[in-house]
N, C-alpha and C positions, 0 to 999 in steps of 0.2 A: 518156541515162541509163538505165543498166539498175537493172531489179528487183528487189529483194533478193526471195528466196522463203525462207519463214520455214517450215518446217515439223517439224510435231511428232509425233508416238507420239498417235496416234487411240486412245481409252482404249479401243475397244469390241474393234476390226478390229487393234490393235496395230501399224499401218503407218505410216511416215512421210508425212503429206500434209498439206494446207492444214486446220486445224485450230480451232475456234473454242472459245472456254471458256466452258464454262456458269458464271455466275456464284453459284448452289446450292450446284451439290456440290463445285463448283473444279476438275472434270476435261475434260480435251479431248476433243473430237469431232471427225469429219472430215465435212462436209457430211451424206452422207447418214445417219450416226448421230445426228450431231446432230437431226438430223428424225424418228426414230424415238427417242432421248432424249426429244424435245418430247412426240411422242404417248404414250407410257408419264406422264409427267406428266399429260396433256392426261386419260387414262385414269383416274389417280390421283384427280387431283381430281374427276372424274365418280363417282367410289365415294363421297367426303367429299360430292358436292352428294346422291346418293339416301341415303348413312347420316342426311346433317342432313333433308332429305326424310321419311323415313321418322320419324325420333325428332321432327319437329314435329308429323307426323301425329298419333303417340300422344298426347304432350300435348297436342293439341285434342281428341282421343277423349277425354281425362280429364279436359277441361276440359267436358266435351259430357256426358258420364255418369261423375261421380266415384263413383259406387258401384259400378264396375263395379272398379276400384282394389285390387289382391292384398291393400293393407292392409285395404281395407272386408271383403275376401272372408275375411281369418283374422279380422277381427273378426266376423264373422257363423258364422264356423265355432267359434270359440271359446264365442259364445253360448251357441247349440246343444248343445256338449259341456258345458256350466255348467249349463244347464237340464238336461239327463237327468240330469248328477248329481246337482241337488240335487232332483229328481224323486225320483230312486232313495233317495236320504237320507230325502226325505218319506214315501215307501211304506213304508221299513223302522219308521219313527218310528211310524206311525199300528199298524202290526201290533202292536209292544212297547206302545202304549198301550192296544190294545183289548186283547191278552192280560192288561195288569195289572188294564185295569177288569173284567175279566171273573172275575177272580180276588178282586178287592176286593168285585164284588158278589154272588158268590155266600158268601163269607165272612160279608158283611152277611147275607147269606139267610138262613145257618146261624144264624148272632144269633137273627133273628128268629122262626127258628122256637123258639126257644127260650127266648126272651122269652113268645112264643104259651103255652108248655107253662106256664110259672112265673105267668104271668095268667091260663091257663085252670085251674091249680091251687090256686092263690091264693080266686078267684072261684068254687071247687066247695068249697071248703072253707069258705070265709065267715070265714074265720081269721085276718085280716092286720092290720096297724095301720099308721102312717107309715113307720113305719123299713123295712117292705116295700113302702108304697109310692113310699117316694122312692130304693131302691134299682130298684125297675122305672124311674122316671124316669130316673133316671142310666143 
């Protein structure tokens, strides 16, 4: 009984030869392609084992020190930029309030001196009665 020989178009080498089909990608190979198909796979999944490698490691890094976490880092950076500003808001507040107190109390001053004049004239005079001196109170 003879052999059938069954041969097909090698997807890689494009030759007619004995030919095996990868069950993946549904294309034929001829022996020695098919063995360099394998390792280009065999390759492939060696990228997928150090990517999944790699991204477990991070997640134990952040499981190990979660503040180390780009969200921890813009929350701490946003802090920072919140504090200075409302630093810078407080510095400018405290100027405006010592310029008015400084202005309200030399106003008062002026009063007083003047108050001083209208008591010290008052009192050289020997002149006054209530109605001058409950306008000094007031």
């Amino acid at each position: 009984m003879a052999m059938a020989d069954k041969k097909t178009k090698c997807f890689t080498c494009n030759e007619d030869k004995i030919t095996f089909s990868c069950e993946g990608c549904s294309k034929e190979f001829c022996f020695i392609h098919l063995t360099e198909h394998q390792q280009r796979l065999n390759e492939e999944l060696n990228c997928i084992i150090d990517d999944y490698n790699k991204f477990k490691q991070r997640i134990n890094e952040q499981k190990q020190n979660p503040q180390n976490h780009s969200l921890i880092e813009q929350i701490n950076q946003w802090e920072i930029e919140s504090i200075d500003k409302i630093q810078q808001k407080a510095k400018g507040c405290r100027e405006i309030v010592i310029e008015s107190l400084q202005k309200l109390l030399n106003d008062i001053e002026m009063k007083f001196n003047d108050l001083k004049k209208q008591i010290q004239q008052l009192h050289k005079e020997t002149d006054f009665n209530e109605i001058n001196l409950n306008h000094l109170r007031n």
